[in-house]
C-alpha positions as CSV (number, residue, x, y, z in Angstrom):
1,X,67.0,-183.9,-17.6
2,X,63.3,-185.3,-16.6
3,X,61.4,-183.1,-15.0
4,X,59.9,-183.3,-11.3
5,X,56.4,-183.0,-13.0
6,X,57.1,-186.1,-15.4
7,X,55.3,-188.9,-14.8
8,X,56.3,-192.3,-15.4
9,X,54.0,-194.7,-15.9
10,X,55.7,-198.8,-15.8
11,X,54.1,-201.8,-16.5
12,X,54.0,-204.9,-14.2
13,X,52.6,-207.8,-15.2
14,X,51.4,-210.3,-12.5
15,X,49.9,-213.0,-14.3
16,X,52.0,-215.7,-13.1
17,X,51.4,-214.9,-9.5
18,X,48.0,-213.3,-9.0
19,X,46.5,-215.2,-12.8
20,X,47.0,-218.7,-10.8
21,X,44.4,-216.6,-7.9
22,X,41.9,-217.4,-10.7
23,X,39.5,-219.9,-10.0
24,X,40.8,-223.4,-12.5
25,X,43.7,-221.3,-13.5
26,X,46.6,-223.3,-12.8
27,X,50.1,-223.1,-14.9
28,X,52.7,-226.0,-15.2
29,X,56.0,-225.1,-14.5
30,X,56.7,-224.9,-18.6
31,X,53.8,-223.1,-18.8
32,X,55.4,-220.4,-16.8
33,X,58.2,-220.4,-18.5
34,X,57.1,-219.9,-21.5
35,X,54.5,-217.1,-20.9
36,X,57.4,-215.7,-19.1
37,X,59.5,-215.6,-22.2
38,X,56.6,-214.3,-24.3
39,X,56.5,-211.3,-21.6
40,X,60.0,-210.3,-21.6
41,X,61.4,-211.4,-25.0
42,X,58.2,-211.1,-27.0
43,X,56.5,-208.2,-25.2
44,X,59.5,-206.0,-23.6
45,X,57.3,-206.2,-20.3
46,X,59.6,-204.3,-17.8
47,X,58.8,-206.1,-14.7
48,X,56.9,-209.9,-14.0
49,X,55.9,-211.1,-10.7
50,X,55.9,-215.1,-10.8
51,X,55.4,-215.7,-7.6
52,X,54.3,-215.7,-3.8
53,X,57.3,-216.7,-0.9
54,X,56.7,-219.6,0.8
55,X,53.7,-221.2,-0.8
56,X,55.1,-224.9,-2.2
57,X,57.5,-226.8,-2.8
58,X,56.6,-226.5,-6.1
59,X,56.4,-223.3,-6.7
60,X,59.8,-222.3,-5.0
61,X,61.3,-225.2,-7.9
62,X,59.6,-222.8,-10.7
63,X,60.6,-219.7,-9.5
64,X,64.1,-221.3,-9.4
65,X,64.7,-222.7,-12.3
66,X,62.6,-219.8,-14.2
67,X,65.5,-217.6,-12.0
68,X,68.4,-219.3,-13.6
69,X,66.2,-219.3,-16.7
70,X,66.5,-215.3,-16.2
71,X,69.9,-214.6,-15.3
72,X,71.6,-216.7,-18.3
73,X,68.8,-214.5,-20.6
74,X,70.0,-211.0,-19.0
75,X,66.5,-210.7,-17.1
76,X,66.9,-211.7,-13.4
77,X,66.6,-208.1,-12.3
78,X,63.2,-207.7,-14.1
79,X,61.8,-211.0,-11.9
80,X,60.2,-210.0,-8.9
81,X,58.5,-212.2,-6.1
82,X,55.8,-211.1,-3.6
83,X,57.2,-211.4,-0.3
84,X,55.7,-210.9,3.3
85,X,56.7,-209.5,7.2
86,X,57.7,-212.4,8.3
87,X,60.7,-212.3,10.2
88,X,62.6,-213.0,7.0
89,X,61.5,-216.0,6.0
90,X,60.1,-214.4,2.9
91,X,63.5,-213.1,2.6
92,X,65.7,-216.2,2.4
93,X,63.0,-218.0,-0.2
94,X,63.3,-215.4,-2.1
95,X,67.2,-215.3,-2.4
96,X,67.3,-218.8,-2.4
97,X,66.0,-219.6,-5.8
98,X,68.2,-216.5,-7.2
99,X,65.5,-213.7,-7.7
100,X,66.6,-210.2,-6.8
101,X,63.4,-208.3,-6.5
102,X,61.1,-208.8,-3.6
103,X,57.7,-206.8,-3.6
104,X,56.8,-206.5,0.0
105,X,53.2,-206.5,1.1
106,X,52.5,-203.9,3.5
107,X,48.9,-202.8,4.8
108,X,48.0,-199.7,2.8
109,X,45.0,-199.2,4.8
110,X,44.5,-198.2,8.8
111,X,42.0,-200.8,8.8
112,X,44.2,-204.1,8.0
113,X,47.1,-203.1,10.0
114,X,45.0,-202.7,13.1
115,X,42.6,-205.5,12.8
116,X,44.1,-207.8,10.5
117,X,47.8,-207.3,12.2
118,X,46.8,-205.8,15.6
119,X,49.6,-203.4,15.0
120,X,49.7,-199.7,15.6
121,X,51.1,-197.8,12.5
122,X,54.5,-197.5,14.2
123,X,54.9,-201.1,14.9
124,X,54.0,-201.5,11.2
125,X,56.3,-198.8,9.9
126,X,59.1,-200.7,12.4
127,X,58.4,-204.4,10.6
128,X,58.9,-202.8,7.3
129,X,62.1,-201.4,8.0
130,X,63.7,-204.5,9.8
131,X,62.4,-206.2,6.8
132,X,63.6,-203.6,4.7
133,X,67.4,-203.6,6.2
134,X,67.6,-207.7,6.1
135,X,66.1,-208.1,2.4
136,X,69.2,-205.0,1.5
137,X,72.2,-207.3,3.5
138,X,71.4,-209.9,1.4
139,X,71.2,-208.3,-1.9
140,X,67.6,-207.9,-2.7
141,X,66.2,-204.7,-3.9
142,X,62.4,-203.8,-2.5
143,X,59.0,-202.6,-3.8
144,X,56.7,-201.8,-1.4
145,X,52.8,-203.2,-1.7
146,X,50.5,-201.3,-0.4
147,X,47.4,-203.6,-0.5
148,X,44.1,-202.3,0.4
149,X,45.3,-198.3,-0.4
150,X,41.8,-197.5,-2.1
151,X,40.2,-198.6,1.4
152,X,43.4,-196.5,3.2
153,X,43.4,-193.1,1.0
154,X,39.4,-193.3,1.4
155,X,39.5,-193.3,4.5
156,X,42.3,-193.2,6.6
157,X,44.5,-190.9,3.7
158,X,46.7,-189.9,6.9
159,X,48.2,-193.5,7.8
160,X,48.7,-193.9,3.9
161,X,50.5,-190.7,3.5
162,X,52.8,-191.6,7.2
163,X,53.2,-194.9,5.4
164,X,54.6,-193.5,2.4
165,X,56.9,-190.3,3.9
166,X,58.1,-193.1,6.6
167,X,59.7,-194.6,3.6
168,X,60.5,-192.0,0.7
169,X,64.6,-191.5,1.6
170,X,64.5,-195.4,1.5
171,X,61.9,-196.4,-1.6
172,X,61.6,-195.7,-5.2
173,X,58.3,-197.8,-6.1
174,X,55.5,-198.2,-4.1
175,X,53.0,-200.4,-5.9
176,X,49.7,-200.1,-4.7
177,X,47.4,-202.9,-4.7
178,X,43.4,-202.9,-4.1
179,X,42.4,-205.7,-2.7
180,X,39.1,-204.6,-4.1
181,X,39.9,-204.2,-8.0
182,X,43.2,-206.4,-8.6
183,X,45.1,-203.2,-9.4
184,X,48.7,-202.4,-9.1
185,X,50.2,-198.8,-9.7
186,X,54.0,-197.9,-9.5
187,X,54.7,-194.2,-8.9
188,X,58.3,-192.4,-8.2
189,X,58.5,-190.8,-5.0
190,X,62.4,-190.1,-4.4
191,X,63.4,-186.3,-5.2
C-alpha cells in the first residue's frame, strides 16, 4: 500500500508540441511519428503531448493518424493533446482524431485570469468545470495546466491554492507549466 507521503514523480515529454515552439524547429508528420515511437517503444516515456487543438489542418491529420498509429500499438491512452476553454471546440478536435487525453490550460496565476481573461477566479473555476463535464461525456480523461503557477504561487498563492482545492474531488494531475522556464510538473492530489 503507497503511502500518503510517497511521492510520485512522472515524466511527460512535450517535444512534439512545445519542441515545434522553437524557433526553425519544425517536424514532418513522419518525423513525429517516429520520435513518437522512439519515446514510447524505445524510451518507456509514460505520457507525450503531440499537439495543440485547433491549430491546422495539418496538425489535426498528424495527431490523427499518429492516434490510430497509437491505438493499434496499445498507446492511445499515453497521447495527450493540449486543449483550451473554448466552449468545446478544443474538445471535439481533440476526440475527433481519436486521442483520449486532453491537458487543459488553465491560468495558474491571478494575474492572467484577470487581465489576460477578464475573469474573476469564479468565472474561471466555472469554465473549467463546464469544460471539465463536456470533455468527461465524450470520453476524454483531463489534466489540468496550470500555466503561469510560478507567477501565481509567488504572488497570488491563494487563487492557486482555490484553483487547485476547487478541483481535487474531480483531478488527479495537475501539471503546472511556467510560462517563464518551459516547465511542466505532475503531482497527485486525490486522497
Amino acid at each position: 500500500m503507497k503511502s500518503r507521503s510517497t511521492m510520485v514523480v512522472e515524466i511527460m515529454d512535450t517535444t512534439l508540441r512545445d519542441g515545434e515552439q522553437t524557433s526553425g524547429v519544425s517536424f514532418a508528420r513522419q518525423e513525429k511519428l517516429s520520435i513518437a515511437r522512439l519515446l514510447l517503444e524505445d524510451l518507456k516515456i509514460p505520457r507525450i503531448e503531440i499537439a495543440s487543438a485547433r491549430v491546422s489542418t495539418g496538425e489535426y491529420e498528424m495527431a490523427k493518424q499518429l492516434c490510430e498509429w497509437a491505438e493499434k500499438r496499445g498507446h492511445i491512452d499515453k497521447i495527450e493533446i493540449l486543449g483550451f476553454l473554448d466552449k468545446g471546440a478544443s474538445i471535439e478536435w481533440i476526440r475527433s482524431c481519436g486521442a483520449k487525453v486532453m491537458n487543459l490550460l488553465c491560468k495558474g496565476s491571478e494575474k492572467h485570469c484577470t487581465f489576460q481573461l477578464q475573469k474573476t477566479v469564479q468565472e474561471h473555476v466555472e469554465d473549467i468545470k463546464q469544460t471539465i463535464k463536456k470533455a468527461k461525456e465524450v470520453g476524454l480523461k483531463i489534466n489540468l495546466y496550470l500555466e503561469d503557477w510560478s507567477n501565481g504561487i509567488q504572488h497570488s498563492p491563494q487563487y492557486v491554492f482555490h484553483l487547485m482545492d476547487a478541483f481535487t474531488t474531480v483531478q488527479r494531475n495537475f501539471p503546472i507549466e511556467s510560462t517563464d522556464h518551459h516547465r511542466s510538473f505532475s503531482s497527485d492530489v486525490l486522497v
